[in-house]
C-alpha positions as CSV (number, residue, x, y, z in Angstrom):
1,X,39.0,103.0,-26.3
2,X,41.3,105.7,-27.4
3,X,43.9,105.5,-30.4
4,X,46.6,105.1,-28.2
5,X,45.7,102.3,-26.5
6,X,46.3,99.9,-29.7
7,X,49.8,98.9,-29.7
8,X,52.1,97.8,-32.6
9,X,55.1,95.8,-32.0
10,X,57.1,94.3,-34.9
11,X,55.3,90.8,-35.0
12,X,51.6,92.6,-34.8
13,X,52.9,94.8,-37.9
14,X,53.6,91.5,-39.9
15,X,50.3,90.1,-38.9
16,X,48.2,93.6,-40.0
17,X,50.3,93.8,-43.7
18,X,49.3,90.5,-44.0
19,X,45.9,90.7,-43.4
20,X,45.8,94.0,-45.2
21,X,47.2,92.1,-48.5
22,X,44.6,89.6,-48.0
23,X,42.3,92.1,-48.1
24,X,43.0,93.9,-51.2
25,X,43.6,90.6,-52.8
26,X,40.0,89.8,-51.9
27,X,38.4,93.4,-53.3
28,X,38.3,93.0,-56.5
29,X,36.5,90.1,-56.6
30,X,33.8,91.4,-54.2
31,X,34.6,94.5,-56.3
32,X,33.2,92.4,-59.4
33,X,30.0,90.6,-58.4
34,X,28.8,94.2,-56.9
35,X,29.3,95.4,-60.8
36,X,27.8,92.1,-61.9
37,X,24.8,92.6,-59.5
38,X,24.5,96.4,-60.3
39,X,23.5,95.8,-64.1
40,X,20.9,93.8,-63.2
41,X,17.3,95.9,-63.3
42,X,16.1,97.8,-60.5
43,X,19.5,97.5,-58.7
44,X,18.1,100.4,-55.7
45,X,15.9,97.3,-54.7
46,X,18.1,94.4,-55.9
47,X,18.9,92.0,-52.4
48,X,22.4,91.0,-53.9
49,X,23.4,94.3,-55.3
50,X,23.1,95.7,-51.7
51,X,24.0,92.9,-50.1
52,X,27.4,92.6,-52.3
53,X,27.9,96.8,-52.1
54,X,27.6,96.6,-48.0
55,X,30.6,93.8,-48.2
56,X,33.0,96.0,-50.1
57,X,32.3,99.1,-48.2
58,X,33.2,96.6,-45.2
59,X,35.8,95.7,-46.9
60,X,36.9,99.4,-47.7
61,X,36.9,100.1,-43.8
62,X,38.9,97.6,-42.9
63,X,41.4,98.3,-45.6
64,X,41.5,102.2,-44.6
65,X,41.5,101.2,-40.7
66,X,44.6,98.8,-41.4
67,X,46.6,101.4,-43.7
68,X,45.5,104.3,-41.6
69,X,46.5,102.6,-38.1
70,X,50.0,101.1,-40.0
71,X,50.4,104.7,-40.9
72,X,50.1,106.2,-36.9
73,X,51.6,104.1,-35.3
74,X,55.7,103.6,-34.5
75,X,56.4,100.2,-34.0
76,X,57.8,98.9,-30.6
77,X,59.9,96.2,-29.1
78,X,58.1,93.2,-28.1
79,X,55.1,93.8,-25.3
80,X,54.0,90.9,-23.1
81,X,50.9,91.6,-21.7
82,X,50.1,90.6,-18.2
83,X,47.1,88.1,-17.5
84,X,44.9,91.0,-16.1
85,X,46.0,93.4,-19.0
86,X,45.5,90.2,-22.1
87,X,42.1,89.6,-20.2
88,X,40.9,93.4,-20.4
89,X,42.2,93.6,-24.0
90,X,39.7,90.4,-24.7
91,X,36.8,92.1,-23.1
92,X,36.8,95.6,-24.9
93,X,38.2,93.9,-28.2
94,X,34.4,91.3,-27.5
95,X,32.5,94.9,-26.9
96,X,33.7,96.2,-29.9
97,X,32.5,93.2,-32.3
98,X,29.8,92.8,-30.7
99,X,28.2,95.8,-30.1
100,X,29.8,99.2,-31.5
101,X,30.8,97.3,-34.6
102,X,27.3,96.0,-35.7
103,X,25.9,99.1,-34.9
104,X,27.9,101.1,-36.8
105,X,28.0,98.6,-39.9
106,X,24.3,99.0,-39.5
107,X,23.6,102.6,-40.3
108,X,25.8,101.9,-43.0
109,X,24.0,98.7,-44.4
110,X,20.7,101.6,-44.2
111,X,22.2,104.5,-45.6
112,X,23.4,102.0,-48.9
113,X,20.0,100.5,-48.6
114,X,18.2,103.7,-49.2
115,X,20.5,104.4,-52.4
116,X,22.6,107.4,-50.4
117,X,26.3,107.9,-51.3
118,X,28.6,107.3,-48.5
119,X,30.1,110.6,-49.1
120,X,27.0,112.7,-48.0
121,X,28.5,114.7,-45.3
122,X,25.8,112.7,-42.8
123,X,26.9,109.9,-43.6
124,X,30.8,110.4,-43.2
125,X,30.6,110.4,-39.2
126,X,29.6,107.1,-39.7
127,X,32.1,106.1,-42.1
128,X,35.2,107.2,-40.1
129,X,33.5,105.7,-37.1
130,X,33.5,102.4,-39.4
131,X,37.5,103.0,-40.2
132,X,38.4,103.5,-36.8
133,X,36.7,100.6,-35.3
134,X,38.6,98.5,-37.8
135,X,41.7,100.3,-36.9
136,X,41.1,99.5,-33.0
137,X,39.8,96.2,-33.7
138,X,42.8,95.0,-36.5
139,X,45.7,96.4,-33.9
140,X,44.0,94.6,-30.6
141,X,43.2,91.0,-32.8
142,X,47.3,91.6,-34.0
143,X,48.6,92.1,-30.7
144,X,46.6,89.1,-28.9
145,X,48.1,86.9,-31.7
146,X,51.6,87.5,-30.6
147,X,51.0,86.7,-26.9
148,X,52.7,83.8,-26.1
149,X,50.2,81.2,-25.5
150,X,50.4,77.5,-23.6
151,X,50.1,74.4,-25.7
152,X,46.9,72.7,-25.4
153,X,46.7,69.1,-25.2
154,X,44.1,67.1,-27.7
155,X,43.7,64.2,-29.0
156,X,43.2,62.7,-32.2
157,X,39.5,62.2,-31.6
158,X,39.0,65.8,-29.7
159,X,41.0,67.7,-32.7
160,X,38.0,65.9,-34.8
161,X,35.7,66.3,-33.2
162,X,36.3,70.4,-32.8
163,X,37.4,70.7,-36.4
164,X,33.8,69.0,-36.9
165,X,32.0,71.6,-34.6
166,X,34.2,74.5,-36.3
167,X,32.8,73.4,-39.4
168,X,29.2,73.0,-39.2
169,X,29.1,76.9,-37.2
170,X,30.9,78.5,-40.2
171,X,28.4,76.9,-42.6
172,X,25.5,76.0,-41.1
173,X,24.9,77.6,-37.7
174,X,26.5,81.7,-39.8
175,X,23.6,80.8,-42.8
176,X,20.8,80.3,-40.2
177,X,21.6,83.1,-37.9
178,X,22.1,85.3,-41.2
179,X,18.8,84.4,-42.3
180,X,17.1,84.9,-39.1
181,X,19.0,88.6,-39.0
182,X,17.2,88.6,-42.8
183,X,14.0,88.3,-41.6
184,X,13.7,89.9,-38.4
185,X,15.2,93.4,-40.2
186,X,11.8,93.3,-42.5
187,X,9.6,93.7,-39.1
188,X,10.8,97.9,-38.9
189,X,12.3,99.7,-36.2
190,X,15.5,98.0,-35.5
191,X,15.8,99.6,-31.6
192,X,12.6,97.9,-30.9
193,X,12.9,94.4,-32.2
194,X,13.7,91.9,-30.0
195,X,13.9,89.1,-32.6
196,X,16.8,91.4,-34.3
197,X,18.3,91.6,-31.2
198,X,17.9,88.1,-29.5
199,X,19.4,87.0,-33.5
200,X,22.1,90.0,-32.9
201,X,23.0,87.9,-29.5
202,X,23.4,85.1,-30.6
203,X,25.3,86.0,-33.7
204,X,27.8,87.5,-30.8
205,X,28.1,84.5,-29.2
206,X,28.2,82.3,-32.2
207,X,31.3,83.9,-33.2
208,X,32.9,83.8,-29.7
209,X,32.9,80.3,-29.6
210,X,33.9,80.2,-33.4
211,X,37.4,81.8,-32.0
212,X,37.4,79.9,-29.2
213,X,37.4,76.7,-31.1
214,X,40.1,78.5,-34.0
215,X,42.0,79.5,-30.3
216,X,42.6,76.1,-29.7
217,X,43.1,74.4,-32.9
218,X,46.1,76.9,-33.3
219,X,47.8,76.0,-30.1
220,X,46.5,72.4,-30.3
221,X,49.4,69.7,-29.9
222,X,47.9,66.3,-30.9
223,X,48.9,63.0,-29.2
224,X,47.9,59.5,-30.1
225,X,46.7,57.7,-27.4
226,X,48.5,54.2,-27.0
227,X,49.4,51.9,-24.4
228,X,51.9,52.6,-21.8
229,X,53.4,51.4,-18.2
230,X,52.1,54.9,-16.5
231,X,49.5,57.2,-16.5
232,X,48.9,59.5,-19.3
233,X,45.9,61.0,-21.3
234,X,43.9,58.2,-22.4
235,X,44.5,56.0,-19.5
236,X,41.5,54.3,-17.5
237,X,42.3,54.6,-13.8
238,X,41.1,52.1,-10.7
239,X,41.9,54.3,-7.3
240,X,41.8,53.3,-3.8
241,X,40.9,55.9,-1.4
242,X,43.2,54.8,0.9
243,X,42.0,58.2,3.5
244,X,38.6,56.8,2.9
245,X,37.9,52.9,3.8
246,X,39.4,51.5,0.8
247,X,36.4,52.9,-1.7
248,X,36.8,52.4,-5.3
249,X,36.8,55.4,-8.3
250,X,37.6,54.4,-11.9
251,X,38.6,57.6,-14.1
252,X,39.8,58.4,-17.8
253,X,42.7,61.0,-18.6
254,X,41.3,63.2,-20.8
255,X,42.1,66.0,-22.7
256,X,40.2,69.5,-21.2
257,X,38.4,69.8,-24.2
258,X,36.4,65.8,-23.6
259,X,35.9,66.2,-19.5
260,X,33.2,65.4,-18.5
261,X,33.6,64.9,-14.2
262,X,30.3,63.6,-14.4
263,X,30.8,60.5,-16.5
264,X,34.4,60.0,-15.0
265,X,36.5,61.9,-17.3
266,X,38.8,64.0,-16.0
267,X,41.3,66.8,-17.3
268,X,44.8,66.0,-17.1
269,X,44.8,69.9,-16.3
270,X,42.7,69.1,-12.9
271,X,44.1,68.5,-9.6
272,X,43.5,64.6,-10.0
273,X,45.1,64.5,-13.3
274,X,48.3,66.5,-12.8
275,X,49.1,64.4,-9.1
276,X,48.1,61.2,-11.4
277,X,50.2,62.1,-14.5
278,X,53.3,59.7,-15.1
279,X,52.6,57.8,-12.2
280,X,52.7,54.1,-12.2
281,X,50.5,51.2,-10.9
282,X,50.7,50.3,-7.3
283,X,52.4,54.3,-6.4
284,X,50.0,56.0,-3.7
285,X,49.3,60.3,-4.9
286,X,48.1,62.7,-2.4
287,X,45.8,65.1,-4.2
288,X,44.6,68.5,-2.3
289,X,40.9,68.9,-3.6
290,X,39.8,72.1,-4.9
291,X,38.1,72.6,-1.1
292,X,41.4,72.2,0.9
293,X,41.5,68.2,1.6
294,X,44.2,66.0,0.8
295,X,43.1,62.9,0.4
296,X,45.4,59.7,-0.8
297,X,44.9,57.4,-3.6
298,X,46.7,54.2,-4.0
299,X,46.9,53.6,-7.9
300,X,45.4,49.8,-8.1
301,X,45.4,49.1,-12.4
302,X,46.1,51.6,-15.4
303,X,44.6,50.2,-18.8
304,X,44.2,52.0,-22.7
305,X,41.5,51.2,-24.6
């Protein structure tokens, strides 16, 4: 993606100095345990030293992408991006994490490996390569952030239970993958290993749904579930099918994050649950099915649990 397809608005700016800050903040202590690692003996084959040197100059690209795109770029009004456009912006911002980015990072992590300075004039194509990705990548996560995005509807329990998930990716599911990474690097030729790459994969997807759950969380507007004279999320449903010879479906509202159409939980976000939403026992709903039908439901009890 060229340069000037990363746009900076006012809010985006905020979000990059911010992150930027953070950043430098963050150096020196990286900074230090690369030092502290480095007097250690044989520190050209010491698995910290070049693990912590590869983080700072990670960290050094991203802090040179951020100034050097902050630098670039004139700020504009505020840009609203339409579906198709946010959705295009999502896909080459995943194509860049996922697959110019590692590979880039990873002639990096090889050339640091071998004991080569960065500055070694075959080495710098890389390094700018590094710089601008961050740059591209900094400016795209910015502007998505100040898209204006829908609420999303959880309850206690989901918000819980997601936090719970978010939690045991970052720790556990990141230090397995890593490790796996670890080991499948010692088997050589990196183009050629499919257990680096299958690991590689996965790591992609790992973090996808790692901002998927963050996604939510942020937008996330809790409600307790309680009892009340309509339907809402957290209500158990008896329907008639009053098109259909009088048969019998029992549903639970749920939020979208807990449905499960297959044990009877529907979205409140589904056809069902926005026609049954705020309706009362004994009210008849026509809901038009995915497929085109209408069919009519006479509400027969409502209960919370």
């Amino acid at each position: 993606m060229p340069k000037d397809e990363v746009i900076l608005t006012a809010e985006s700016k905020k979000k990059l100095e911010e992150e930027l800050h953070r950043l430098r903040i963050v150096r020196p202590r990286v900074e230090k345990a690369t030092q502290k690692a480095r007097s250690s003996r044989a520190s050209s084959k010491n698995s910290e030293y070049q693990k912590e040197r590869h983080q700072l100059a990670l960290i050094d690209a991203k802090i040179a992408g951020i100034e050097a795109l902050l630098k670039s770029k004139q700020v504009e009004d505020e840009v609203v991006l339409t579906p198709e456009g946010k959705k295009k912006l999502e896909e080459e911002l995943l194509r860049l994490r996922t697959v110019e980015l590692p590979k880039v990072e990873e002639t990096i992590r090889q050339a640091l490996e071998r004991g080569d300075p960065l500055e070694n004039p075959e080495h710098q194509q890389a390094w700018q390569q590094l710089v601008s990705l961050n740059a591209q990548i900094a400016g795209m996560e910015a502007l998505l952030k100040t898209q204006v995005k829908d609420e999303v509807i959880l309850t206690v329990e989901s918000k819980k239970q997601l936090e719970e998930e978010l939690h045991r990716l970052r720790t556990v599911e990141r230090a397995r993958i890593a490790e796996t990474i670890r080991k499948a690097r010692a088997y050589g030729d990196l183009s050629e290993n499919f257990e680096y790459q299958a690991a590689r994969r996965e790591q992609a997807i790992l973090n996808g749904r790692i901002a998927e759950i963050e996604a939510i969380l942020e937008r996330a507007k809790v409600i307790e579930v309680e009892q009340k004279g309509w339907i809402d999320v957290g209500a158990k449903v008896t329907l008639i099918n009053a098109s259909d010879k009088g048969q019998r479906f029992e549903y639970v509202i749920v939020d979208a994050n807990s449905a499960d159409p297959l044990q009877g939980r529907i979205s409140h976000n589904s056809p069902i649950g926005q026609a049954l939403l705020k309706r009362k026992q004994g009210e008849q709903v026509e809901v038009r099915l995915p497929n085109g039908r209408t069919v009519v439901y006479m509400i027969e009890e409502i209960s919370y649990s």
